[in-house]
N, C-alpha and C positions, 0 to 999 in steps of 0.2 A: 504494500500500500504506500500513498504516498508518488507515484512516481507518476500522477498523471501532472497534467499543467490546467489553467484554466481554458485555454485554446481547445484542448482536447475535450473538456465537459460543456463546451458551448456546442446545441441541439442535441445532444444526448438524451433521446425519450429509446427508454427500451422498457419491458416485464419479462419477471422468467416466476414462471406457477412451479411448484414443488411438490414430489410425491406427498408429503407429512403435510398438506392443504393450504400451505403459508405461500405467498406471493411478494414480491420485491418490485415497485414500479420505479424509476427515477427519468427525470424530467431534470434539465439544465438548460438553459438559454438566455444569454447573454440580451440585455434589453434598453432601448433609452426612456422605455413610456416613464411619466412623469409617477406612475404609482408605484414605480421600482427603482427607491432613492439607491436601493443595493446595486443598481446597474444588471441585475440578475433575477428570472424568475425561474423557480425550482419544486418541486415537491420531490421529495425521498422517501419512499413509503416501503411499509414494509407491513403484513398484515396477512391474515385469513382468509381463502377464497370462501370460506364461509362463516358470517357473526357468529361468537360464539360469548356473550357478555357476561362475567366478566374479565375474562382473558382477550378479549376484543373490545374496541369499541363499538357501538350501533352497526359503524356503518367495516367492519371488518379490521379496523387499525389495529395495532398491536405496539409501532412505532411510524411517527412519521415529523420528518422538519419540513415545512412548508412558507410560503410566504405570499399565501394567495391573496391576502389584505392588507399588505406589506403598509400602504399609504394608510390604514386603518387602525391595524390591528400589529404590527409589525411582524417581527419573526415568530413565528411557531412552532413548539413542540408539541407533539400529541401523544400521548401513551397510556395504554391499557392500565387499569380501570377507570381511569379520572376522565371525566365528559370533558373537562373544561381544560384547553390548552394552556401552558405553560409559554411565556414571551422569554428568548431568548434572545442572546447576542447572535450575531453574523462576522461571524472570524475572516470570510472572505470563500469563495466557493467549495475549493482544493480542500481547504480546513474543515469545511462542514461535509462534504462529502466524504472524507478519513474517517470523522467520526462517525457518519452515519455508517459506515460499515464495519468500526470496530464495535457498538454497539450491537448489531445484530447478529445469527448465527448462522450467517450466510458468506462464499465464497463473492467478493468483492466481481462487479461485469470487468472485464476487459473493455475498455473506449477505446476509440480509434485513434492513435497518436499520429496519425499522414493531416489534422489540421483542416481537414475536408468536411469537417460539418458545415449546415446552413447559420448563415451569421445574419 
């Protein structure tokens, strides 16, 4: 971990489902809309293809950083059992990507380091 750049997680939308029912979404892309002072919009999820509450949330979370309300609501953590997100800081992409996979028990995606996503 660690060895990607932020060049490399700008357009990164992939998901991989897991036999044991758990899913891992992530979403990265680099942004100038005025409700992303981060310059970044992101969800990192990680979750249940099926709710299972209270080891899920409602809607199948289990972990996730997001910052769908950035200009609102600012950074978000979301995590099993608690309904109500947690506001955190924004280390900068690289850094919350790291952590979001040292947190979970899942084998980090390979990104594509050839700099060839959509910008």
């Amino acid at each position: 971990m660690g060895s990607v750049t932020a060049d490399d997680l700008n357009g990164v939308s992939e998901a991989q489902k897991y036999p044991d029912g758990t899913v891992i979404r992530v979403f990265c892309m680099r942004t100038n809309q005025d409700a992303y002072q981060s310059g970044w919009a992101y969800k990192l999820h990680y979750g249940a293809t099926q709710p299972d509450p209270p080891q899920t949330l409602d809607d199948g979370t289990i972990r996730r950083y997001d910052n769908s309300h950035e200009d609102t609501k600012g950074h978000e953590l979301h995590v099993a059992p608690e309904p109500d997100p947690e506001t955190t800081e924004f280390p900068g992409m690289v850094e919350l990507w790291d952590r979001f996979w040292s947190e979970v028990p899942k084998d980090e995606f390979e990104v594509d380091s050839q700099g060839d996503h959509n910008d």
